[in-house]
C-alpha positions in Angstrom: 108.8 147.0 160.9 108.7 143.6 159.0 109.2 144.1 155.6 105.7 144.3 154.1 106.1 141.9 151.0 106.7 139.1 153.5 103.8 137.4 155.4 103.7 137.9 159.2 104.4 134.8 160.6 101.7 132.9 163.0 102.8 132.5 166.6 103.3 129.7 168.5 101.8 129.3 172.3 105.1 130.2 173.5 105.9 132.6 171.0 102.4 134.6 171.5 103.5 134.7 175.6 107.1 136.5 175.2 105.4 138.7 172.7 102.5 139.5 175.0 105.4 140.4 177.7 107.5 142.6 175.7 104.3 144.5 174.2 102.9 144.7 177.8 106.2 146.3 178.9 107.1 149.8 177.5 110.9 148.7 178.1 113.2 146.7 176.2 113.5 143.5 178.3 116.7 141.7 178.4 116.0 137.6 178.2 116.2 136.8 182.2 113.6 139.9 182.7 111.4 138.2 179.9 112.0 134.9 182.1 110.5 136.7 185.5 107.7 138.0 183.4 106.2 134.7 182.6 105.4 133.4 185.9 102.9 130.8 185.4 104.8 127.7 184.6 108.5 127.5 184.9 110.3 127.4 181.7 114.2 127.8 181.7 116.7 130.4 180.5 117.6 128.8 177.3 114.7 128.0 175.9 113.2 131.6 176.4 116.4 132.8 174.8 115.6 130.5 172.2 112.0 132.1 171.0 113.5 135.0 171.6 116.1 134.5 168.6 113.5 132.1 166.5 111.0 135.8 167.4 114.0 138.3 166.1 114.7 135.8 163.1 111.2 136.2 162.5 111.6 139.8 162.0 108.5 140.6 165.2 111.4 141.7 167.5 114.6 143.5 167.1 117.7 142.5 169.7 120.5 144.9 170.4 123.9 144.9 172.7 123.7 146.0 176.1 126.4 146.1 178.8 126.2 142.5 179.7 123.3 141.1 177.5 121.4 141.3 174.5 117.7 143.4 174.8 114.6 142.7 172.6 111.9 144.9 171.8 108.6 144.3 169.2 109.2 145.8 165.5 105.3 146.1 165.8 102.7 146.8 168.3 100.0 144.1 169.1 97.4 146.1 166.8 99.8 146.4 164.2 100.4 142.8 164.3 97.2 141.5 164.3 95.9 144.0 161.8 98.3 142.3 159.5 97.2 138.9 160.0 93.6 140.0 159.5 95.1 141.3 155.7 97.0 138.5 155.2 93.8 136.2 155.5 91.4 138.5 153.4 94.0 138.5 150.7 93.7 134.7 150.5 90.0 134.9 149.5 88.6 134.5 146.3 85.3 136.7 147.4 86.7 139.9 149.7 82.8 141.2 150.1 81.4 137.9 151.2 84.7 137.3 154.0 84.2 140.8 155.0 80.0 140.1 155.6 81.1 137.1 157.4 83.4 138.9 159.6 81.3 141.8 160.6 78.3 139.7 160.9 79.9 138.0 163.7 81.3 140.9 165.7 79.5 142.4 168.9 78.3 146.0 169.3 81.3 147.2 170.8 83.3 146.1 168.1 80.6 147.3 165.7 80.8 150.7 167.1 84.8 150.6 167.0 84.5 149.2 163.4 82.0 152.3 162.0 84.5 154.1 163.9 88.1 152.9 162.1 85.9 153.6 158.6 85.3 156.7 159.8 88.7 158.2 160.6 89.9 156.8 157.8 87.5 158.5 155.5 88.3 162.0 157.4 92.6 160.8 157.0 92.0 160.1 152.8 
């Protein structure tokens, strides 16, 4: 996991599609099965070895030796990820109550529902 003092960087277009790969696959994907995975425009080997090492710099994925290659997989899940984003924005406001109002007033029912639902488990978990 990232260490928690530091900020979670943003992704880049790129960055957010080899992410999306490796959290879509349960396996750790060496860099040419990363490659195959991102199908719709043609992109070569080096430059997706590239984000991969700018991504593991970042501290989002880990890389370890195998036989031939190096593997990657995420240090955090998508959820995790974007949960910390979300803090990382509400600590930047001066008024948490009034970002928070403006947040949920703009989410749909099913996110609604999801929302009462995160509060509640987490009032059962305290």
């Amino acid at each position: 996991m990232p260490d928690p003092m530091l900020p979670l960087p943003r992704l880049g277009a790129l960055e957010r599609r080899v992410m999306d790969v490796l959290w879509d696959c349960p396996d750790d994907l060496c860099t040419r099965r990363v490659l195959e995975r991102l199908t719709t425009t043609p992109l070569a080997y080096t430059t997706i070895a590239t984000v991969l090492t700018n991504l593991t710099r970042k501290g989002l994925t880990e890389r370890f030796s195998t036989e031939r290659s190096w593997a990657y997989r995420p240090r955090l899940d998508r959820n995790e990820y974007v949960a910390g984003l979300m803090a990382q924005e509400l600590a930047v406001s001066d008024d948490r109550a009034r970002a928070l109002h403006h947040l949920v007033r703009g989410l749909g029912p099913d996110d609604m529902a999801a929302l009462r639902e995160a509060i509640r488990q987490a009032h059962a978990s305290a």
